[in-house]
NUGU-977743 format. One record per residue (C-alpha): residue in one letter; chain; residue number from 1; x, y, z. Coordinates in Angstrom, 3 decimals. Each point is the difference from the previous one (the first is absolute). Layout:
NUGU-977743
('A','A',NUM,(X,Y,Z)) ...
***
This chain:
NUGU-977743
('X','A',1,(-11.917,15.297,4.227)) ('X','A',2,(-1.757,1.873,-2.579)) ('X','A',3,(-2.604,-1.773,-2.241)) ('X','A',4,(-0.408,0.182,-3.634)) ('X','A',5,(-2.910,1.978,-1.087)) ('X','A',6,(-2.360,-2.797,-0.899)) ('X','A',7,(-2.472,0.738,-3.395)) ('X','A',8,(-2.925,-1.571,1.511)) ('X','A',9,(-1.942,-0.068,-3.408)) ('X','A',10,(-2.297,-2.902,0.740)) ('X','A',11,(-1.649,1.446,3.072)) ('X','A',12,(-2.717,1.527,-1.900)) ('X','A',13,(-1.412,-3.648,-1.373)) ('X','A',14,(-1.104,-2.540,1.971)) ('X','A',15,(0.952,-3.288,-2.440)) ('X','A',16,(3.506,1.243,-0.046)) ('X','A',17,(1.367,-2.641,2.786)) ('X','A',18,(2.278,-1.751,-1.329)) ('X','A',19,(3.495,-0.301,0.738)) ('X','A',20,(3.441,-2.415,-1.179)) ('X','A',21,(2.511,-1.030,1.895)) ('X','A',22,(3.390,-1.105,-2.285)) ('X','A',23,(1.875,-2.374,1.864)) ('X','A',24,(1.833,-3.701,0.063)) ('X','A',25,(-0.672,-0.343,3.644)) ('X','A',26,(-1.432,-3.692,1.334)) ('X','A',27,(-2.277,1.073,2.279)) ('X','A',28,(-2.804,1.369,-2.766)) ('X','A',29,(-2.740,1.999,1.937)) ('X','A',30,(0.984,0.198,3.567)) ('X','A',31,(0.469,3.489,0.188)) ('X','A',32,(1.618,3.190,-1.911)) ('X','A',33,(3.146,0.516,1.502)) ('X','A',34,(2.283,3.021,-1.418)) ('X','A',35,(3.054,2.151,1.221)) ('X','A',36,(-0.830,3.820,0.992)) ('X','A',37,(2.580,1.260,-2.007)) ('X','A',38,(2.022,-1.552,-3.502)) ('X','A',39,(4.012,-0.105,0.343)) ('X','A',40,(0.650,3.195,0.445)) ('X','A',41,(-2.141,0.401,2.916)) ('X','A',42,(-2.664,2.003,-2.041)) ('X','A',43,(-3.449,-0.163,-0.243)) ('X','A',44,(-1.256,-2.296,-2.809)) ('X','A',45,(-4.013,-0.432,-1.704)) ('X','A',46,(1.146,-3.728,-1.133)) ('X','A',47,(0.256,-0.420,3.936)) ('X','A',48,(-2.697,2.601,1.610)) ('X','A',49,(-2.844,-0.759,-2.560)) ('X','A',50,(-0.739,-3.125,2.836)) ('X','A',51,(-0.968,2.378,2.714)) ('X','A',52,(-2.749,1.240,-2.743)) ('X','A',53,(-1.933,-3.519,-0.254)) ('X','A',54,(-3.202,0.108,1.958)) ('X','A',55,(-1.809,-3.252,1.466)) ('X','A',56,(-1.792,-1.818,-2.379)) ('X','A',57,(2.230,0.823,-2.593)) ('X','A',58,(1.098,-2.315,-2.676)) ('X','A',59,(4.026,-0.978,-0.452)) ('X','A',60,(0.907,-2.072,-2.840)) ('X','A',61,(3.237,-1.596,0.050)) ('X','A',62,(2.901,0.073,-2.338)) ('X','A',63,(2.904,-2.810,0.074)) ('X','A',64,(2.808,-0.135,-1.564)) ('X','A',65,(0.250,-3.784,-0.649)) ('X','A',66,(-2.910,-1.430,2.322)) ('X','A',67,(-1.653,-1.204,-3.673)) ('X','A',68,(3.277,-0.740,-2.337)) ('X','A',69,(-0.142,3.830,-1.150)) ('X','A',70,(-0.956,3.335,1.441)) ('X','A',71,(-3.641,0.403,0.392)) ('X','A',72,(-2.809,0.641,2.293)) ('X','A',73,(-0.767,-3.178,2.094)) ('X','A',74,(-2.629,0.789,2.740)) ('X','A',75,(-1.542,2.876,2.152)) ('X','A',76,(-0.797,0.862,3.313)) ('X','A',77,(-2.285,2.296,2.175)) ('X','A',78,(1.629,2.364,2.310)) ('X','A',79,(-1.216,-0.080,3.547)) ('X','A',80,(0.942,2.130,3.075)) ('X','A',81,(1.992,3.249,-0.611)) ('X','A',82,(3.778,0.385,-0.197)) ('X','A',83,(2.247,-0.082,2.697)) ('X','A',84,(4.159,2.072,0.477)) ('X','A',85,(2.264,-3.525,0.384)) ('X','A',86,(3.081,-0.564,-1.316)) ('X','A',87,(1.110,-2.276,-2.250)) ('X','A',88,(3.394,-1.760,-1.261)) ('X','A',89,(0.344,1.407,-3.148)) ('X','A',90,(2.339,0.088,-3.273)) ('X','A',91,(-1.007,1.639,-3.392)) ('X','A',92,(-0.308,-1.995,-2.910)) ('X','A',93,(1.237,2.366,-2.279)) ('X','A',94,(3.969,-0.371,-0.908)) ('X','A',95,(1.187,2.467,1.999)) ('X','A',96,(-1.758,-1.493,3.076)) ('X','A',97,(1.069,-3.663,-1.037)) ('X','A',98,(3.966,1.674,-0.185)) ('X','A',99,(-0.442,0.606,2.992)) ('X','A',100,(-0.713,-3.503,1.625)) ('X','A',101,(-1.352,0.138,3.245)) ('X','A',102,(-3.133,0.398,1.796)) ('X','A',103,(-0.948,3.068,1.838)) ('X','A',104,(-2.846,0.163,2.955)) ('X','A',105,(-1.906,3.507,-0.831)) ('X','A',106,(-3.274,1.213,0.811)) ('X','A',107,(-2.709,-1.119,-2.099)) ('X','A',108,(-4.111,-0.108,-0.560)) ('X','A',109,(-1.479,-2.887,0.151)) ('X','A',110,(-3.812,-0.951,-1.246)) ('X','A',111,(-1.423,-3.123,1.160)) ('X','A',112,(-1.792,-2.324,-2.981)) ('X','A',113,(-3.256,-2.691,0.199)) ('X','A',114,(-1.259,-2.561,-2.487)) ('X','A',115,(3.242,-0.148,-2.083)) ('X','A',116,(-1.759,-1.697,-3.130)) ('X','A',117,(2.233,-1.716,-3.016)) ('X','A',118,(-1.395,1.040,-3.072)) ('X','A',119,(-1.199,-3.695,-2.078)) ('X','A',120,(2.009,1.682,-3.324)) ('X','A',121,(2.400,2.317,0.587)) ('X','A',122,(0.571,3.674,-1.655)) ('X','A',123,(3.554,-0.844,-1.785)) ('X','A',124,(1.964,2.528,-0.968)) ('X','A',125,(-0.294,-1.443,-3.869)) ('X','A',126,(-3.781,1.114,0.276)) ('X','A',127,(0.530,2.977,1.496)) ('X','A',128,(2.144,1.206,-3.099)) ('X','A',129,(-2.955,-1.519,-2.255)) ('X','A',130,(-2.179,2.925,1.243)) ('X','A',131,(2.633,2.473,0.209)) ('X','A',132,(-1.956,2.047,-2.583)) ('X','A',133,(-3.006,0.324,2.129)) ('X','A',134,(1.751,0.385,3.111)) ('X','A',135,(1.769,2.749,-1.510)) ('X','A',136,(-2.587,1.390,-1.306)) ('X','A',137,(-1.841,-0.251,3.867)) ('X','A',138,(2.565,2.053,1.813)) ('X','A',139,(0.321,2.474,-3.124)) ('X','A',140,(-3.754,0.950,0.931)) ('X','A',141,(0.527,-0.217,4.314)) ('X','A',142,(2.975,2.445,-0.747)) ('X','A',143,(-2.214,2.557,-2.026)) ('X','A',144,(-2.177,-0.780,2.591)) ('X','A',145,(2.248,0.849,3.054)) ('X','A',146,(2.163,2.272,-1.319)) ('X','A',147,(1.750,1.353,2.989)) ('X','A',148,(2.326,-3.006,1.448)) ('X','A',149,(1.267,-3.247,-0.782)) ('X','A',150,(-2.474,-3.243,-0.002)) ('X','A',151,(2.103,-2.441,1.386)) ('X','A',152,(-0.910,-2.486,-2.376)) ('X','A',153,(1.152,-3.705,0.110)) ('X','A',154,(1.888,-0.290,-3.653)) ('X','A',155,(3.036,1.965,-1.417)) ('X','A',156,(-0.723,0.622,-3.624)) ('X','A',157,(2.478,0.921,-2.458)) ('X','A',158,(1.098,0.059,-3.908)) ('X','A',159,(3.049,-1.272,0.627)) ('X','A',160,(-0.331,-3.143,2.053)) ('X','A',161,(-3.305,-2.192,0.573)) ('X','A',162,(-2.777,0.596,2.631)) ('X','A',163,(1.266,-1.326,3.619)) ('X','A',164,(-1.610,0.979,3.477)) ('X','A',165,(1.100,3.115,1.859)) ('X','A',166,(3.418,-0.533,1.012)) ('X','A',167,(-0.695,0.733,4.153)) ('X','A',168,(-1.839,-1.818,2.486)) ('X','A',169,(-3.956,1.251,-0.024)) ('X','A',170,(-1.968,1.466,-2.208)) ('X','A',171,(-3.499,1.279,-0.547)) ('X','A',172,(-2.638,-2.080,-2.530)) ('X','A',173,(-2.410,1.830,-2.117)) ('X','A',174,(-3.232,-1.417,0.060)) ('X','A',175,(0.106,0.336,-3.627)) ('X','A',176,(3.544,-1.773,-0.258)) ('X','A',177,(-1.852,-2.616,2.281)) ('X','A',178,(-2.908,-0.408,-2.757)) ('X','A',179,(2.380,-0.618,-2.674)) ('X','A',180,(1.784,-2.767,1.581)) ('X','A',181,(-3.485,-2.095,0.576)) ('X','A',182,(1.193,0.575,3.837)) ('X','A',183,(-3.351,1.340,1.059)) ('X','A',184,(-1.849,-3.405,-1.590)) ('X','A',185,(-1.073,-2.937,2.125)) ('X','A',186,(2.632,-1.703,1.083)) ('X','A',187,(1.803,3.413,0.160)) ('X','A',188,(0.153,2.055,3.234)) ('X','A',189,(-3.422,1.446,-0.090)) ('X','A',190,(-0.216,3.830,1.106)) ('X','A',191,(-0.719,1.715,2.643)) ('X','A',192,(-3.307,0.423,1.673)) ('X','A',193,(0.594,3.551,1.617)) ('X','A',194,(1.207,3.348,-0.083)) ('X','A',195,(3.522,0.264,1.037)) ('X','A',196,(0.419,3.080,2.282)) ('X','A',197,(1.944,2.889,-1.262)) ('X','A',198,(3.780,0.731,0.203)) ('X','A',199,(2.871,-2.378,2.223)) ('X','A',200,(-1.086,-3.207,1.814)) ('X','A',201,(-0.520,-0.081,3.504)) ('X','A',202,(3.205,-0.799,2.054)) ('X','A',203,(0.677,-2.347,2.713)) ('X','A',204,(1.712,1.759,2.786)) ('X','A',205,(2.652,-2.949,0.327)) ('X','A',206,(-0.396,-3.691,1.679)) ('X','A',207,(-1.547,1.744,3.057)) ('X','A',208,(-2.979,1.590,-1.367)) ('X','A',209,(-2.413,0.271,-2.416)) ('X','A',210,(-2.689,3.364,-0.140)) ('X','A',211,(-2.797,-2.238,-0.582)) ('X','A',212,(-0.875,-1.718,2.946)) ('X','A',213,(-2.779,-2.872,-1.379)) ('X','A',214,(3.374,-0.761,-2.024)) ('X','A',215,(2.092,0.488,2.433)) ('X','A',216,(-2.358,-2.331,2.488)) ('X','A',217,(0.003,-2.633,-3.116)) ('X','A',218,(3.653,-0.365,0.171)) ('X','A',219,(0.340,-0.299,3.750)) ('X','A',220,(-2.473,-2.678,0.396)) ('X','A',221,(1.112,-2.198,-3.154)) ('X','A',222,(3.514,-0.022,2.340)) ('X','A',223,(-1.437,-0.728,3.256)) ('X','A',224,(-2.155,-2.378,-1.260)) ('X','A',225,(3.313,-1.844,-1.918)) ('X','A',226,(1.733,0.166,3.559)) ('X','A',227,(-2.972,-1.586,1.536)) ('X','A',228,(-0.095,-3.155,-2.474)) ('X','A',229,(3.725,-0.350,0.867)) ('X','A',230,(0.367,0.006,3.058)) ('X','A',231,(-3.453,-2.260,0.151)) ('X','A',232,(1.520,-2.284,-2.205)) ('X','A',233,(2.612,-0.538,2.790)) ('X','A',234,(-1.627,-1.165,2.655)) ('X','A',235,(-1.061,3.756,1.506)) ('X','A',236,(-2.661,1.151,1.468)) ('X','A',237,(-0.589,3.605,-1.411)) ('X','A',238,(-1.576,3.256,1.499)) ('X','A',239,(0.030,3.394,-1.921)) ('X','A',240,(0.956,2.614,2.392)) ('X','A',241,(0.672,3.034,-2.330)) ('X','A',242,(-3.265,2.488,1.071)) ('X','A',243,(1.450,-0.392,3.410)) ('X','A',244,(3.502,-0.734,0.335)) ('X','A',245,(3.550,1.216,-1.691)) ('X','A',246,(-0.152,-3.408,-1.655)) ('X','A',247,(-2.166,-1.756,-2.367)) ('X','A',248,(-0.131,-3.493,0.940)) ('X','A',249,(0.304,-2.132,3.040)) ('X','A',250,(1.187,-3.667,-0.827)) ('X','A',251,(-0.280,-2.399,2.956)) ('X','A',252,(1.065,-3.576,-0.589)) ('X','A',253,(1.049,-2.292,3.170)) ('X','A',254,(0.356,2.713,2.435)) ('X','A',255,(2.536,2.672,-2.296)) ('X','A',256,(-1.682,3.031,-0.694)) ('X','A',257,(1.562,1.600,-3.366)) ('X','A',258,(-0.902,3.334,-0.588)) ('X','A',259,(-0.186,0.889,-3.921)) ('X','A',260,(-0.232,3.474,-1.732)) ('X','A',261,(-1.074,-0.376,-3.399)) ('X','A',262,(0.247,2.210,-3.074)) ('X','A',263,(-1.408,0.349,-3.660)) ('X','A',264,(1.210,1.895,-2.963)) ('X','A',265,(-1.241,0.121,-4.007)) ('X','A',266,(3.741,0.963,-0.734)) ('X','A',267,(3.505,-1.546,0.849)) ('X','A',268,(0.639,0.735,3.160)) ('X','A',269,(3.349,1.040,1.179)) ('X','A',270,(-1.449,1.712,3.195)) ('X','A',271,(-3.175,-0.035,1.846)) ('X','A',272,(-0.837,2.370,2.758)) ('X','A',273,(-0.579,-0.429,3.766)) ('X','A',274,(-1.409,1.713,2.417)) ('X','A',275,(2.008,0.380,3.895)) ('X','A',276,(-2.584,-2.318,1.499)) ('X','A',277,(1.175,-2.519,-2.836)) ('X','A',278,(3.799,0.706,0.146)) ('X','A',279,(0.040,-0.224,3.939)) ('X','A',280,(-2.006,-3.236,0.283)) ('X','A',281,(2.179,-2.174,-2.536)) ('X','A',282,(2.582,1.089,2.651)) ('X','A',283,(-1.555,-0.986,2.820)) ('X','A',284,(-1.975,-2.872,-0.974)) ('X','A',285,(2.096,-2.976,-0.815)) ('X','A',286,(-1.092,-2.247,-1.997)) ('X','A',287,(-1.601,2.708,-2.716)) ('X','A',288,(0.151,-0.631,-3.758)) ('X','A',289,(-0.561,2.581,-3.266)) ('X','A',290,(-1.707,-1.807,-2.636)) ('X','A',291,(0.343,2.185,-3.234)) ('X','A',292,(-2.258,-0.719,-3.229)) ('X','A',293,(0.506,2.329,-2.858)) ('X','A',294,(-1.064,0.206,-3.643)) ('X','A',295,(-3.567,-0.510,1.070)) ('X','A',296,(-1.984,1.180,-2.760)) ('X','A',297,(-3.339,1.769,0.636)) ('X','A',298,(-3.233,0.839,-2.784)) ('X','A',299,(-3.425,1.589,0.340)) ('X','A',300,(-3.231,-2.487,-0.448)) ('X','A',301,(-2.782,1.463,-1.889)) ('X','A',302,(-1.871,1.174,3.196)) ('X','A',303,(2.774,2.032,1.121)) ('X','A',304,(1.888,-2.487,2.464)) ('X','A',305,(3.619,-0.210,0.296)) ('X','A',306,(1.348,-3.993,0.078)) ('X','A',307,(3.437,-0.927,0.249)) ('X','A',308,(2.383,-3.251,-0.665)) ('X','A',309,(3.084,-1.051,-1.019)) ('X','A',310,(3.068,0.656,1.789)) ('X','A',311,(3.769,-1.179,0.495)) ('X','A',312,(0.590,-0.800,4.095)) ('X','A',313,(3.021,0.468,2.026)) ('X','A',314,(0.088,-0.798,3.567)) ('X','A',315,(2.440,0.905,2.507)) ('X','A',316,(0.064,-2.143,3.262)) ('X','A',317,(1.042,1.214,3.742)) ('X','A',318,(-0.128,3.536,-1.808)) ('X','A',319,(1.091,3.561,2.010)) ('X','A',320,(0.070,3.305,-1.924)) ('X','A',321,(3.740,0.696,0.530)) ('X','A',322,(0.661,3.617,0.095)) ('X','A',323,(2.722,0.121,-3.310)) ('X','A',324,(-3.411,-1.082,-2.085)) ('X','A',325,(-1.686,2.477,1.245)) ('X','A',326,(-0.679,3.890,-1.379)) ('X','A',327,(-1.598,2.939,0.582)) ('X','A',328,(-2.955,1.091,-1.851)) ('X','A',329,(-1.593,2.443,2.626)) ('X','A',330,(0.187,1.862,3.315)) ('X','A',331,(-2.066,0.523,2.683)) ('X','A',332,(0.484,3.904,0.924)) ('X','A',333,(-0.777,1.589,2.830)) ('X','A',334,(-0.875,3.570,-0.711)) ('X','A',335,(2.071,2.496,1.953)) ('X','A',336,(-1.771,3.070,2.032)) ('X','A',337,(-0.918,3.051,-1.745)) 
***
């Protein structure tokens, strides 16, 4: 797949971290989720704009009919990096509604914390109040950075009134932000940091992440979930995994259940597993997989990674058939020179 060249004009300033996401989804601030490609199977900025947003980085939120009109309606904080997933997918637009059915294509997906409702709204009647200004605000940005598009969150036009961008994400000018009374209190307040430079850092899929305090933060938040469950009926619990090809030894009237446990920030349709893993939940009967994804991760002030959240699933009497299984490296034995 080839990308879109990305005009990555807001590197360069520090306050410029804010981003919208146009929507009329339910689930307000869990994550950014977006296809890799539009219809046609080509790249898209409306799409890869959410593999730009760094941590920390503020997200507002606008609905279609969450608050009786369009309008921005709350904003969240982007945690974690993006992740390759796929998603179930149909375009909004009226081609993609012609065509009536839901696809499952590869997509990016950013997780979200601290999804905050905003106590009045940004309607889409007060947007068009300021259109002057706001006009006025992207006529300077463009003379500003005059070599690409902006990506800017409203279409304007002399022949039809103001309205956001018609595609799914967008980038928010700080000075956009300003004239909406979104950086107030009782707005989402900015950002503390620098942002680093360029794309966000990438998950390398539910298996691993680069950054292993992260990584470690995820892991244990699972474990520790598995623990309290299996606790809470009636086991006595032992955490194996510095040791064995399992993570958990649950004893409870004699039975010995064997339990490998694992933790993702994203959706996960696959996890990884080592041999020792794959050949023990054949050989040890009873062995469970206890699953908890969507667990959302931040940075404290001093630096330390915490983790919590999370959706469970738990399969009982579990063995890693071989049709679930594939590939994703070789051992190779090098031949003689």
């Amino acid at each position: 797949m080839s990308l879109v060249a990305i005009n990555e004009w807001w590197v360069a300033d520090p306050d410029q971290r804010f981003w919208m996401e146009i929507t009329d989804r339910e689930d307000l601030g869990a994550d950014l989720f977006a296809p890799t490609t539009d219809g046609s199977r080509r790249s898209y900025w409306g799409y890869e704009l959410v593999t730009y947003v760094q941590p920390g980085d503020v997200v507002f939120h606008w609905h279609k009919t969450l608050a009786g009109e369009p309008g921005i309606v709350g904003w969240s904080r982007a945690t974690g990096a993006y992740e390759d997933t796929d998603i179930s997918w149909q375009a909004h637009g009226t081609v993609g509604r012609a065509r009536g059915t839901l696809a499952q294509r590869p997509a990016w997906r950013m997780p979200l914390l601290n999804y905050t409702p905003l106590v009045n709204p940004v309607l889409i009647t007060q947007v068009r109040a300021l259109e002057g200004p706001l006009r006025a605000a992207q006529a300077e940005l463009e003379e500003l950075y005059p070599d690409g598009r902006l990506y800017a969150p409203f279409q304007f036009s002399d022949k039809r009134e103001l309205r956001a961008q018609q595609t799914y994400f967008v980038k928010f000018p700080r000075e956009m932000v300003a004239l909406l009374s979104l950086d107030e209190p009782g707005g989402a307040t900015g950002p503390t940091a620098a942002p680093p430079k360029g794309k966000a850092a990438k998950r390398g899929g539910s298996g691993y992440i680069a950054d292993s305090a992260v990584r470690s933060a995820i892991e244990w938040r699972a474990v520790n979930l598995a623990v309290e469950a299996y606790k809470a009926e009636g086991y006595e619990v032992e955490y194996t995994g510095s040791s064995q090809p399992y993570d958990l030894v649950a004893t409870k009237r004699g039975e010995e259940r064997r339990v490998e446990v694992k933790g993702s920030s994203g959706a996960a349709v696959h996890v990884e597993l080592t041999i020792g893993e794959v050949r023990n939940s054949r050989k040890w009967s009873p062995t469970d997989l206890y699953v908890v994804d969507g667990i959302q991760w931040w940075r404290e002030p001093d630096g330390a990674v915490k983790a919590g959240g999370g959706d469970v699933r738990w399969w009982r009497d579990w063995a890693a058939e071989e049709g679930g299984l594939d590939a994703i490296r070789y051992r190779y034995t090098l031949p003689p020179l």
